[in-house]
Structures are given as structure tokens and as C-alpha cells.
PAZAPA-4460 file (N, C-alpha, C; in steps of 0.05 Angstrom, whole numbers, plus 32768, in hexadecimal, padded with zeros to 4 digits):
% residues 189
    n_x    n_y    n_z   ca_x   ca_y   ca_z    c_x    c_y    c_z   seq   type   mol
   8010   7FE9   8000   8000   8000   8000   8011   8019   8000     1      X     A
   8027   801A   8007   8034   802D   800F   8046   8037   7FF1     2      X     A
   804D   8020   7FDF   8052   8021   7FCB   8046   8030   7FB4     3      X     A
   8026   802B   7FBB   800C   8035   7FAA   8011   804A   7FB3     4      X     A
   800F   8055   7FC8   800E   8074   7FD2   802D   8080   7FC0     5      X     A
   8041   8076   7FC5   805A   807E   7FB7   8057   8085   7FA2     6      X     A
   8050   8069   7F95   804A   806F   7F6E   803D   808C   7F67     7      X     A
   801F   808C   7F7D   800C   80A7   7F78   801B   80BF   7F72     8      X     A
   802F   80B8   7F88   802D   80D6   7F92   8043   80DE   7F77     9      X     A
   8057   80D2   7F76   806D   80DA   7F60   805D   80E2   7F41    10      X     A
   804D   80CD   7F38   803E   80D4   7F29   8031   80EE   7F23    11      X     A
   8025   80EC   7F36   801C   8116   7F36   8032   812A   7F3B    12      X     A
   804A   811F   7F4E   805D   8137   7F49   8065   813B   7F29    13      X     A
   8068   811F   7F19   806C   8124   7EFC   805F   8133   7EF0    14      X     A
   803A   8134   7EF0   802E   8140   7EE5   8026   8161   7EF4    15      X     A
   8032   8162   7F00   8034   817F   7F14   8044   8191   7F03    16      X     A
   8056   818C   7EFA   806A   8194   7EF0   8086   8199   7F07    17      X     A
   8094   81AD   7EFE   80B1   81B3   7F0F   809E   81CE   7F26    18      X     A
   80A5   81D9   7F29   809E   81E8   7F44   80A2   8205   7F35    19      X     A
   8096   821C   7F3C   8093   8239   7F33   80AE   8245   7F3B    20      X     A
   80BE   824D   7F2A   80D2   8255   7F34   80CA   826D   7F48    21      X     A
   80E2   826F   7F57   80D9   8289   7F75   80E6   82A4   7F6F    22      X     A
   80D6   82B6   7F6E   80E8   82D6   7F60   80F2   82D1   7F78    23      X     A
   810C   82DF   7F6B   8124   82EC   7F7B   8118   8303   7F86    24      X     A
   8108   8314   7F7B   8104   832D   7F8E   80E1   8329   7F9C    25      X     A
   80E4   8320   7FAA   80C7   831D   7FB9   80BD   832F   7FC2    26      X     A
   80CD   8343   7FCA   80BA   8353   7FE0   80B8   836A   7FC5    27      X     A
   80C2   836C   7FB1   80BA   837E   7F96   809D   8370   7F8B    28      X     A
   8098   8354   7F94   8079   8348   7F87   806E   8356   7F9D    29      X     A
   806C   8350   7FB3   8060   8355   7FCF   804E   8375   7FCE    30      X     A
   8069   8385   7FCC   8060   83A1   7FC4   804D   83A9   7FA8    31      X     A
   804B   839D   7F98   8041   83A2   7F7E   8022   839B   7F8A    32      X     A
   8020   837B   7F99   8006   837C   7FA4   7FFA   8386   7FB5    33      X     A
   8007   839B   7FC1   7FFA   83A5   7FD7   7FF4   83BC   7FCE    34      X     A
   8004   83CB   7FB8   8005   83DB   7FAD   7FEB   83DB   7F97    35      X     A
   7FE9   83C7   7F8E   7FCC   83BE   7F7E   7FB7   83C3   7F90    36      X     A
   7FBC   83B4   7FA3   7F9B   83B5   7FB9   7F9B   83C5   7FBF    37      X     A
   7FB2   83E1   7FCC   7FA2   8400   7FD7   7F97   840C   7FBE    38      X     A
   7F9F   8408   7FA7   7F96   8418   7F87   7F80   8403   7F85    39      X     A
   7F6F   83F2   7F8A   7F55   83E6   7F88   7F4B   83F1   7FA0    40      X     A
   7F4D   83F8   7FB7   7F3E   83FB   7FCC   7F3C   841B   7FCF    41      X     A
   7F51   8424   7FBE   7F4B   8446   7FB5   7F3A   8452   7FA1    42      X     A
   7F42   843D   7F8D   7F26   843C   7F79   7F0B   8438   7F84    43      X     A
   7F0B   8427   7F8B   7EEC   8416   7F96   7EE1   842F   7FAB    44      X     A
   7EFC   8439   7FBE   7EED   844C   7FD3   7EE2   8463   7FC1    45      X     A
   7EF3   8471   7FAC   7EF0   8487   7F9A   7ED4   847B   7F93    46      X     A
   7ED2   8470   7F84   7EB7   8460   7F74   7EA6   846A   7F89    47      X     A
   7E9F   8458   7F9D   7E88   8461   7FB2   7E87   847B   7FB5    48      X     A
   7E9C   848B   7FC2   7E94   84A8   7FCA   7E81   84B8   7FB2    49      X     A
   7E8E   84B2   7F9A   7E82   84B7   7F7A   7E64   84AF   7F7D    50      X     A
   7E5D   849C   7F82   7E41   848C   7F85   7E33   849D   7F9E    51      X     A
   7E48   84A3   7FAF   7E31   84A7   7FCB   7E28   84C5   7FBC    52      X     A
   7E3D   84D2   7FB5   7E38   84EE   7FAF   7E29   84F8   7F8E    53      X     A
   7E2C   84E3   7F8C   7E13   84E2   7F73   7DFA   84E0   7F81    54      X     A
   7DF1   84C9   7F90   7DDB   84C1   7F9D   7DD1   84DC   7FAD    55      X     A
   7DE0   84E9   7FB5   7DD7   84FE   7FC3   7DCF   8513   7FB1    56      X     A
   7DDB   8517   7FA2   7DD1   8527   7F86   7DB6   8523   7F7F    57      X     A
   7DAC   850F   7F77   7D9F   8507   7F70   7D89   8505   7F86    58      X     A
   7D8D   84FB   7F96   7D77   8506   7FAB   7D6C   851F   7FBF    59      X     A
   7D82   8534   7FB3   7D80   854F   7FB6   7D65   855A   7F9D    60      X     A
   7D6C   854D   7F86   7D5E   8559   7F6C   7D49   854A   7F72    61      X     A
   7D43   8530   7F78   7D28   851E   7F7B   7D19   852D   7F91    62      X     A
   7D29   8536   7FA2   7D1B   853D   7FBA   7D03   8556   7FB1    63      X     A
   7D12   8565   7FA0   7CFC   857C   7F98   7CE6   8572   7F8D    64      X     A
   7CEA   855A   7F74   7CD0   854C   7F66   7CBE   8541   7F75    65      X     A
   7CCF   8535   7F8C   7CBB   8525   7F9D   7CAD   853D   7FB8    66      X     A
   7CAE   854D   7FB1   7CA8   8567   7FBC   7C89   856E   7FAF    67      X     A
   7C91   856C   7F8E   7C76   8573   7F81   7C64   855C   7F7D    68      X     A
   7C75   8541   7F7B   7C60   852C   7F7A   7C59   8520   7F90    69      X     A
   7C5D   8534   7FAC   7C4C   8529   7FC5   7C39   8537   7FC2    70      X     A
   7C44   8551   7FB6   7C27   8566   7FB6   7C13   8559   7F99    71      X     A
   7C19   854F   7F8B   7C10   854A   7F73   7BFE   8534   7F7F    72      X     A
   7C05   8519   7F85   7BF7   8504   7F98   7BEA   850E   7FAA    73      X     A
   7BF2   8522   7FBD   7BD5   852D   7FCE   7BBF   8530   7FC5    74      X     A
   7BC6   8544   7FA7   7BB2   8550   7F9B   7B9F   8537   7F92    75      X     A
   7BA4   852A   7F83   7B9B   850C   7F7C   7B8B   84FE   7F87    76      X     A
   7B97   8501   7FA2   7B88   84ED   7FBF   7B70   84FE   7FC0    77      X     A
   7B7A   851A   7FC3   7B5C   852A   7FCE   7B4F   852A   7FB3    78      X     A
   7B55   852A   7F99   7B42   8521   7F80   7B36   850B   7F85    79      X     A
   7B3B   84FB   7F87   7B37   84D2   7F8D   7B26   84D9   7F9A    80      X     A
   7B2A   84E3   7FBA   7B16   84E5   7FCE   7AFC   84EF   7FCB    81      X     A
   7B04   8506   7FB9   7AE5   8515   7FB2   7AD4   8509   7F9A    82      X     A
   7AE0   84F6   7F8B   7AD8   84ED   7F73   7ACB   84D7   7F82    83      X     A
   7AD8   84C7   7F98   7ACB   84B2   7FAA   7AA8   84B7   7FB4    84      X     A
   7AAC   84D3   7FBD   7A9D   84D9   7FCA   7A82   84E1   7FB8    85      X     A
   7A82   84E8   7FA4   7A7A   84EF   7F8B   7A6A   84CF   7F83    86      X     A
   7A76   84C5   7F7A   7A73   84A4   7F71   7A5C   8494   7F8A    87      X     A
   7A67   84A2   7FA8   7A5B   8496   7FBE   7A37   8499   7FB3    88      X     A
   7A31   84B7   7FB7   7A24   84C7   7FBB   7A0D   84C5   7FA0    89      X     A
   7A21   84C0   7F88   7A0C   84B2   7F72   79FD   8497   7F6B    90      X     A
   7A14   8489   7F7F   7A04   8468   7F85   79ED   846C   7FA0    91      X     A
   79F3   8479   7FAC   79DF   847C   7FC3   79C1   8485   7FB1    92      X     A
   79C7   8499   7F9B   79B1   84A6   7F8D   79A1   848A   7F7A    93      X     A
   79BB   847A   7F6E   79B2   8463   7F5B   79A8   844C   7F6A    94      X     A
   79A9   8453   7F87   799D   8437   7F96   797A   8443   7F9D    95      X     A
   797C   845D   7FAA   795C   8460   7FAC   794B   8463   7F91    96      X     A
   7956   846B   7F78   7948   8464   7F60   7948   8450   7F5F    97      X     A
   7959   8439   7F61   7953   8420   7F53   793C   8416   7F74    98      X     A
   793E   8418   7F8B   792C   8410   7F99   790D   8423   7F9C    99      X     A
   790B   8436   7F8C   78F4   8448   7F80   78E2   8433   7F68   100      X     A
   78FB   842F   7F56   78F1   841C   7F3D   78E3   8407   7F4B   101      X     A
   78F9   83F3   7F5B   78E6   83DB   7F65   78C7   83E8   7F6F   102      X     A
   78C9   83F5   7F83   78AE   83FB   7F8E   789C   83FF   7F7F   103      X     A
   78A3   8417   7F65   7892   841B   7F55   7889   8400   7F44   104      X     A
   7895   83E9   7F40   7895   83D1   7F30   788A   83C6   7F3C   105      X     A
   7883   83C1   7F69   7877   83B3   7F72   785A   83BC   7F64   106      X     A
   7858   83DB   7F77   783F   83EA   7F76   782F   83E6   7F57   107      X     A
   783D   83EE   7F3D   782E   83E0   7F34   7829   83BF   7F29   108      X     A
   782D   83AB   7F30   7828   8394   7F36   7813   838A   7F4B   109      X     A
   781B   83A2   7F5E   7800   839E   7F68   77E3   83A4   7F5F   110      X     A
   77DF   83BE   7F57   77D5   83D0   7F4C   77C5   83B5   7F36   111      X     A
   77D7   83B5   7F2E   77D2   8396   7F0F   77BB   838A   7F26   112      X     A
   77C6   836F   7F35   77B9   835D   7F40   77A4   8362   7F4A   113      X     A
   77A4   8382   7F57   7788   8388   7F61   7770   8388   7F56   114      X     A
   7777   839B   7F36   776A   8397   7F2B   7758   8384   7F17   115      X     A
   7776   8366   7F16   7765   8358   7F18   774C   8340   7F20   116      X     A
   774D   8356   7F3D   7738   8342   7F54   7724   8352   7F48   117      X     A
   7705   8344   7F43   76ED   834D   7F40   76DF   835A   7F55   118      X     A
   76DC   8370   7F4E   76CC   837E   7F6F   76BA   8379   7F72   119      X     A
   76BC   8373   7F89   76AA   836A   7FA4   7680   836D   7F9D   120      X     A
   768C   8391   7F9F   7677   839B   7F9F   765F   8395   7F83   121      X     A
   7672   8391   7F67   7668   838A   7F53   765F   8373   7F49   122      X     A
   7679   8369   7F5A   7668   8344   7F5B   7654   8339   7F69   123      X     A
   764F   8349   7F83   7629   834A   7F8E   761C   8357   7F84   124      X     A
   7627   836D   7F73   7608   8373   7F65   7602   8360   7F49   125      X     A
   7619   8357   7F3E   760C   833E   7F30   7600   832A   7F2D   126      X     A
   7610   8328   7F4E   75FB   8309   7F5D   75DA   831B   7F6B   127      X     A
   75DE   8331   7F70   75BE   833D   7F74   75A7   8340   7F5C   128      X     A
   75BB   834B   7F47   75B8   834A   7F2F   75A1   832E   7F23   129      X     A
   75B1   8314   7F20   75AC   82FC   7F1B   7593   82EF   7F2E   130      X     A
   7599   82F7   7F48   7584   82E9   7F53   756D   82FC   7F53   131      X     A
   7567   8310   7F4A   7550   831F   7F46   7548   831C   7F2F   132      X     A
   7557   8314   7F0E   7551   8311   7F02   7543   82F6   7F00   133      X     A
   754D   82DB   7F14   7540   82C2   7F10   7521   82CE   7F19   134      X     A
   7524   82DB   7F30   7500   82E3   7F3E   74EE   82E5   7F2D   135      X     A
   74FA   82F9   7F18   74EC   8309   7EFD   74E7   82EF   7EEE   136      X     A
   74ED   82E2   7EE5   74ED   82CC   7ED7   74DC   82B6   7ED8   137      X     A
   74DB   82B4   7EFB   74CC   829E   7F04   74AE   82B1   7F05   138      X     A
   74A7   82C5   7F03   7494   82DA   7F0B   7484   82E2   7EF9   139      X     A
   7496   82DE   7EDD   748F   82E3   7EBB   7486   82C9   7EBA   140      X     A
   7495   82AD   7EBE   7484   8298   7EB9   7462   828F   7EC5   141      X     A
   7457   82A1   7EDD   744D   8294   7EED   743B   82AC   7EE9   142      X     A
   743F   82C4   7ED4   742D   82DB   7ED0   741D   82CD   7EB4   143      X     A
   7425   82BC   7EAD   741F   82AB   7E96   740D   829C   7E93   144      X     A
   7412   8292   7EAA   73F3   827F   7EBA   73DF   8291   7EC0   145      X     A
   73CA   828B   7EBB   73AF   82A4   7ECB   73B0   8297   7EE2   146      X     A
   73B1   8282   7EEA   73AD   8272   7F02   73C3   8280   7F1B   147      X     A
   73D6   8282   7F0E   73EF   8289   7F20   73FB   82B0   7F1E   148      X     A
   73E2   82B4   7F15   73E7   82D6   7F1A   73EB   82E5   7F37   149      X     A
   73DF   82CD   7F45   73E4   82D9   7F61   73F6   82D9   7F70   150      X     A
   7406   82CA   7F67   741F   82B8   7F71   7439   82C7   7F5D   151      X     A
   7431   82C4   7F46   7443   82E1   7F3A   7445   8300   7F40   152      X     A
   742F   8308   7F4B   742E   8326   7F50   7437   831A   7F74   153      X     A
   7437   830C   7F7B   7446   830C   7F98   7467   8305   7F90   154      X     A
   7465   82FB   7F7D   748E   82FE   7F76   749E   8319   7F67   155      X     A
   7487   8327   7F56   748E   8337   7F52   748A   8350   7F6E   156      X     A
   747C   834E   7F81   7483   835F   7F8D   7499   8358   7FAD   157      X     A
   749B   8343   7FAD   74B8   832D   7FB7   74D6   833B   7FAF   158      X     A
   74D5   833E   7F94   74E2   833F   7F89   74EA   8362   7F7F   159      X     A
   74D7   8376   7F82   74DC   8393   7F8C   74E4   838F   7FA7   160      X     A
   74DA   838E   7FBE   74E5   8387   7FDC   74FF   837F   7FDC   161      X     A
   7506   836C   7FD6   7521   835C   7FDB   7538   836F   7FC3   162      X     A
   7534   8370   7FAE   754A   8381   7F97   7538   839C   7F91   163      X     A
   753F   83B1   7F9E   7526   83CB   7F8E   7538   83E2   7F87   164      X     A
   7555   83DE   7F81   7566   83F0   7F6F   7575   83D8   7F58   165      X     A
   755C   83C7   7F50   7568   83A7   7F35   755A   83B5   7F22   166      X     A
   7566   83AF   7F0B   7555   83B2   7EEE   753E   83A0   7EEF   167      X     A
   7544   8386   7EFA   7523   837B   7F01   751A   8381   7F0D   168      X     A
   751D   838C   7F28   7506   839A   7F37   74F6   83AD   7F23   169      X     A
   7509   83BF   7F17   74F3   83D5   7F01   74E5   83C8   7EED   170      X     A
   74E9   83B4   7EE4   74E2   83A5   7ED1   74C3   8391   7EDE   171      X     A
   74C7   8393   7EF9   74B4   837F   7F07   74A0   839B   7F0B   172      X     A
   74AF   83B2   7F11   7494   83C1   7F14   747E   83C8   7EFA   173      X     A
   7492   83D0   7EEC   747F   83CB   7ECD   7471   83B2   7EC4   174      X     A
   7474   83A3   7ECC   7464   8385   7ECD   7454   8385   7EDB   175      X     A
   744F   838B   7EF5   743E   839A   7F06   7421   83AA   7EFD   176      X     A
   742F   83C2   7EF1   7425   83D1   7EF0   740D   83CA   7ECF   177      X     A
   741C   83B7   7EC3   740E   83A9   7EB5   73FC   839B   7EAB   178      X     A
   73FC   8383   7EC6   73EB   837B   7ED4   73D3   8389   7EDC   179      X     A
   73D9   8397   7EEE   73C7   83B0   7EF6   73BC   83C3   7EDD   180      X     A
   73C7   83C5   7ED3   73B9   83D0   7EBC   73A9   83BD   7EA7   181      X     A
   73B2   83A1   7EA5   739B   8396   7E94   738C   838D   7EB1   182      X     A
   738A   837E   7EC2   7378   837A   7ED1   7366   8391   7ED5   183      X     A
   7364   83AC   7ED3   7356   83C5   7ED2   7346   83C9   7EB8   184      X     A
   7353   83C3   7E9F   7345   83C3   7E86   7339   83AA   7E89   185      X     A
   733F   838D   7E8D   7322   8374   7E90   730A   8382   7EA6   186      X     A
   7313   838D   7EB6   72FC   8392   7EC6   72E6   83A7   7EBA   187      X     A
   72F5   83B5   7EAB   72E4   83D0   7E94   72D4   83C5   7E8C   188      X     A
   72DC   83AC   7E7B   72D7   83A1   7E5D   72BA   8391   7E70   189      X     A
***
């Protein structure tokens, strides 16, 4: 093993090559690099001060812009704000119109349906109507009979009593009065 390690190592000194020769004047390299690094660290410091004093330049001249564009952005905000308020103030207006509309859309919907319930009052006088006309009817049949004149002039006058603002009621009195008038002419004759 010790052999293997031997072989290695010579091997790579071969391929190493011979060794860098050593200047004779060392402390002349020595100086050249030190002499390099204060001329990079003089540069680099120069550089920055250049940079800082730019930066300050520059934020001297910004400082005025950003002077007008705080005032410029105020102005804006208090535009925004009043345009907000504006915008508020017209949806508040577009909400009671549009809750005007509905109402008005209930109201008439209702208005509709009411009208089409049949009134009350018109539909008892039809049904007053009808059943005064059957009276008349049964009263015309039974004025027909000589037998049953008596019994008709008691429905026709049933029938003024019970309906006496009906078109049959007036119609019963003229039947009546008809009666009465020929029963007056047979008794002439």
C-alpha cells in the first residue's frame, strides 16, 4: 500500500510540472500589490463619494418635484374625495328612483288586480236584479191563467215590496196597472 501511495504521488509531481521559479526581488512583487489594492480601494472609495454626491444631487432636485407632486396628489385626493362624494350622493338618488319605480310597479299591479275583482255592490244588484226578474216571470205566467190572477197580482205586488228600485219592479207596476185597467174596462163592458 505504501508503494501505491509512492507511485501516486510521483506521478502527479510529474504531471505538476517543475515548481514556479521564486523572483529574486519579492518585496518589489509585495509592493506593487499593495500598491494595487490602495489604487482599487481609492478608486472604489472615489467612486462612492461620486455616487453619494450624485445621490444627493439628485435628491435635492427630486425634492422640489416631490414638493409639487405632494401638492399635485393632494389635489387629486381632495378631487377623488369630492367626485366620491358626488357618485355617493347620485346612487343614493338612483336607489330612491329605482325604489319609487318598484312601488309605482307594485301600486299599479295592484290597482290591475283590484280591478279585476267584480264589485260587490254590482254583483248584488245583479243577483237582485235576477231574482226579481224570475218573480216577474213566474207572475207573467200566472197573469195568463184567469184562474191564477189572484195569485199573480199577489206576486206582482211581492215583488214591488221585496225589489222597488228593479226594472221589474217598474215593469210589475205597469202590469198592475194593466190589470187594473182591463179588469175596469170588463166591468164597463
Amino acid at each position: 500500500m505504501e508503494d501505491k501511495l509512492k507511485t501516486i504521488l510521483q506521478t502527479a509531481d510529474r504531471k505538476a510540472g517543475p515548481p514556479a521559479p521564486l523572483s529574486a526581488n519579492l518585496t518589489a512583487v509585495v509592493r506593487r500589490r499593495v500598491q494595487r489594492r490602495r489604487m482599487r480601494i481609492t478608486i472604489i472609495s472615489t467612486a462612492a463619494v461620486i455616487l453619494i454626491a450624485a445621490g444627493v444631487c439628485i435628491s435635492l432636485l427630486t425634492a422640489k418635484s416631490n414638493r409639487n407632486e405632494q401638492k399635485r396628489i393632494a389635489f387629486l385626493e381632495a378631487e377623488v374625495q369630492r367626485l366620491q362624494a358626488s357618485t355617493d350622493a347620485t346612487l343614493r338618488l338612483v336607489n330612491k328612483l329605482m325604489e319609487s319605480e318598484r312601488r309605482q310597479k307594485r301600486l299599479a299591479d295592484l290597482r290591475y288586480q283590484l280591478a279585476a275583482i267584480p264589485d260587490p255592490l254590482e254583483t248584488m244588484q245583479m243577483e237582485v236584479e235576477g231574482a226579481a226578474s224570475i218573480l216577474l216571470y213566474e207572475a207573467d205566467k200566472m197573469s195568463r191563467v184567469p184562474e191564477q190572477q189572484k195569485f199573480a197580482l199577489a206576486k206582482y205586488n211581492r215583488l214591488i215590496k221585496l225589489y222597488p228600485d228593479t226594472y221589474s219592479a217598474r215593469t210589475a207596476k205597469q202590469r198592475l196597472s194593466e190589470i187594473k185597467n182591463d179588469s175596469k174596462n170588463r166591468k164597463s163592458i
